[in-house]
N, C-alpha and C positions, 0 to 999 in steps of 0.2 A: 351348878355350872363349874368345870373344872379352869381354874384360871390360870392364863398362860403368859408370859412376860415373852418378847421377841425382842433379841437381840440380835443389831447388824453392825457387821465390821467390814468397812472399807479397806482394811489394807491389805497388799497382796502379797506379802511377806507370810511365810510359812512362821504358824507360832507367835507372831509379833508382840510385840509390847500391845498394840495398839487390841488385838484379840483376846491376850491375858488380862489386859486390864477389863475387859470388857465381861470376860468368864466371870470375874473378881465381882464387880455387882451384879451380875446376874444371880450369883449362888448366894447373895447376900439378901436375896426379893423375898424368897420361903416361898416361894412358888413354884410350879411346873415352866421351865424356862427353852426355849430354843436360840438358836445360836448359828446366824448365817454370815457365812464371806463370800463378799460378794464377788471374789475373783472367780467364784466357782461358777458365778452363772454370768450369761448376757444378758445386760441392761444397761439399755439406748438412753439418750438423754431426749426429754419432753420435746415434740418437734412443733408445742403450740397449734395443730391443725384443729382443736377442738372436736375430733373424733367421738371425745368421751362424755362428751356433755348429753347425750338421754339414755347413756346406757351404764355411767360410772366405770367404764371399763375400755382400758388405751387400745388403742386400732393397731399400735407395735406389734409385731409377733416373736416376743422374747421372754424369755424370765421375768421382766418389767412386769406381767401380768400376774403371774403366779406369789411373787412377790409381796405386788401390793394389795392382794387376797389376804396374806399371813398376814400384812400388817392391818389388816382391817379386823380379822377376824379377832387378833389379841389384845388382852386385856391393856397391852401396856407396852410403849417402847423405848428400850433404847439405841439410840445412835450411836456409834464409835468411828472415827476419825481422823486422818491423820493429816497435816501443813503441810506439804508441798509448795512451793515459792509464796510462805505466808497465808496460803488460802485452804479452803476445805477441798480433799482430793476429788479427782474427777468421777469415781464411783461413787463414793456417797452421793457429791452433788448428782448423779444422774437417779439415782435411788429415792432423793428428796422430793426432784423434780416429777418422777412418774406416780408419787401421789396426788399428782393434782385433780389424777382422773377421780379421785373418788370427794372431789369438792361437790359438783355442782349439783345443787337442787336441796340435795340432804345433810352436805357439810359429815363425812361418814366418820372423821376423825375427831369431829368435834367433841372434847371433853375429855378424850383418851389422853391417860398421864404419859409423860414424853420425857426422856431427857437425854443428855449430850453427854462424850467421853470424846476428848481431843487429845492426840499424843504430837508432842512440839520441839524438834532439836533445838529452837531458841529459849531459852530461859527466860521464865517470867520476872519484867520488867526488866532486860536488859535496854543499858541506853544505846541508841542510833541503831537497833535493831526493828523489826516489825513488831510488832504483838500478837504474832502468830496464832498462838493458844487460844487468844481472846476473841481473833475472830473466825478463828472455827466455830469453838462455841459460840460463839455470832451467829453465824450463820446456820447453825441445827438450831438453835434456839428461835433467831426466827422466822424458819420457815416451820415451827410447831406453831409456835404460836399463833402464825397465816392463818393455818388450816385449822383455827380453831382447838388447838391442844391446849393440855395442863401443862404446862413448860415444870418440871419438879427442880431441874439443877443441870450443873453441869460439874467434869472436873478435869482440869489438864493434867498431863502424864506428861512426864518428862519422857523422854526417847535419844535416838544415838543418829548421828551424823552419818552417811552412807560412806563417810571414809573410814568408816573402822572395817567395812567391807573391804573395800578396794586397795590398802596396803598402799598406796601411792602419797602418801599425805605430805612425805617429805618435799615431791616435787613437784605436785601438782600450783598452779598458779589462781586455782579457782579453789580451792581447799574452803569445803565449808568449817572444817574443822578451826582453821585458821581464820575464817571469816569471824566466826563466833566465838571463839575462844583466844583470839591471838595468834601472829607471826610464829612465833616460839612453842605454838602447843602442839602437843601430841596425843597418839591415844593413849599411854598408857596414862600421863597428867590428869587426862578430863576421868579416862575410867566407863566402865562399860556401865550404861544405865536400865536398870529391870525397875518393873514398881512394885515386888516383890520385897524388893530389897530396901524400899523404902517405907518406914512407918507410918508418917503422915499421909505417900498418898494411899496406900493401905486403908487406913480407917478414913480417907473421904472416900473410895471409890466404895466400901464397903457401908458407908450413911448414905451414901445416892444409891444403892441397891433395897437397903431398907427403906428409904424414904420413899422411893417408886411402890414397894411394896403395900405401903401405908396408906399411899395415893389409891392404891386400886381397891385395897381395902375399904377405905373410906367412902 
């Protein structure tokens, strides 16, 4: 059996941090790896009608179906994700949720290794901020673990603030820039952040690729 690692990226940004980091452990599993964004397709969020309880498969007619066929079929997944207002974005969360159909009766995910990639413009442990990072990974963690998964890990990526886009930062009055870094910061101060460019998370995102790896091995 040729074994396949599926990897899915919420963010809908062209390239993103949150997609490269996510290539980064994939190419670290040593496996045959796929690699979906989920902007590419339509997928509804769970509408709870219980449609899928004797057939394992959502009543929806979207992507949501096809979908969560790859992720049944492969050996092994991971999540990737990005915080918006501190939480996990609205395509993952809807991508989570339309595994539910393949719960009832036979638990279809149960035992498949799983893990999490959160990308966070808040910085871990800033004070009087959220903990953004942590509860993404929160929340992919446990909604694997619900459905009966190997939760293997997780790892936060640092990411960039949406005002290095928008050039307004001087006078914007809601500046996230300045929310999280200060009155007086700028981008060029903070600096654009890739995980590329950074060593540590580098070699975690690259141990949560092999560690998945290990998992399906094992």
């Amino acid at each position: 059996m040729r074994i396949k690692i599926l990897g899915i990226s919420g963010s809908p940004i062209e390239n993103s941090n949150t997609d490269r980091a996510l290539q980064i452990a994939l190419a670290a599993t040593g496996y045959q790896t796929e690699f979906i964004k989920l902007s590419d397709y339509t997928v509804g969020p769970c509408n709870a009608c219980l449609g899928c309880t004797e057939t394992n498969r959502c009543v929806l007619k979207d992507d949501g179906i096809m979908l969560t066929e790859k992720a049944y079929k492969a050996n092994a997944l991971i999540i990737a994700g990005w915080t918006p207002y501190a939480s996990i974005d609205s395509r993952t969360k809807a991508f989570m949720e339309r595994l539910y159909a393949l719960r009832h009766r036979h638990g279809l995910m149960h035992g498949k290794p799983g893990a999490a990639i959160v990308t966070s413009t808040i910085p871990e442990g800033l004070e009087g901020m959220a903990p953004a990072g942590d509860l993404g990974i929160g929340a992919i963690e446990n909604h694997m673990r619900a459905e009966g998964m190997h939760f293997v890990g997780g790892v936060q990526v640092a990411d960039n603030v949406p005002c290095i886009h928008c050039g307004d930062d001087r006078q914007c009055a809601h500046s996230s820039l300045k929310s999280i870094y200060g009155r007086d910061a700028t981008i060029a101060q903070v600096g654009i952040k890739r995980p590329e460019e950074s060593p540590a998370t580098m070699a975690a995102l690259e141990k949560l690729g092999k560690d998945i790896g290990a998992a399906v091995y094992g």
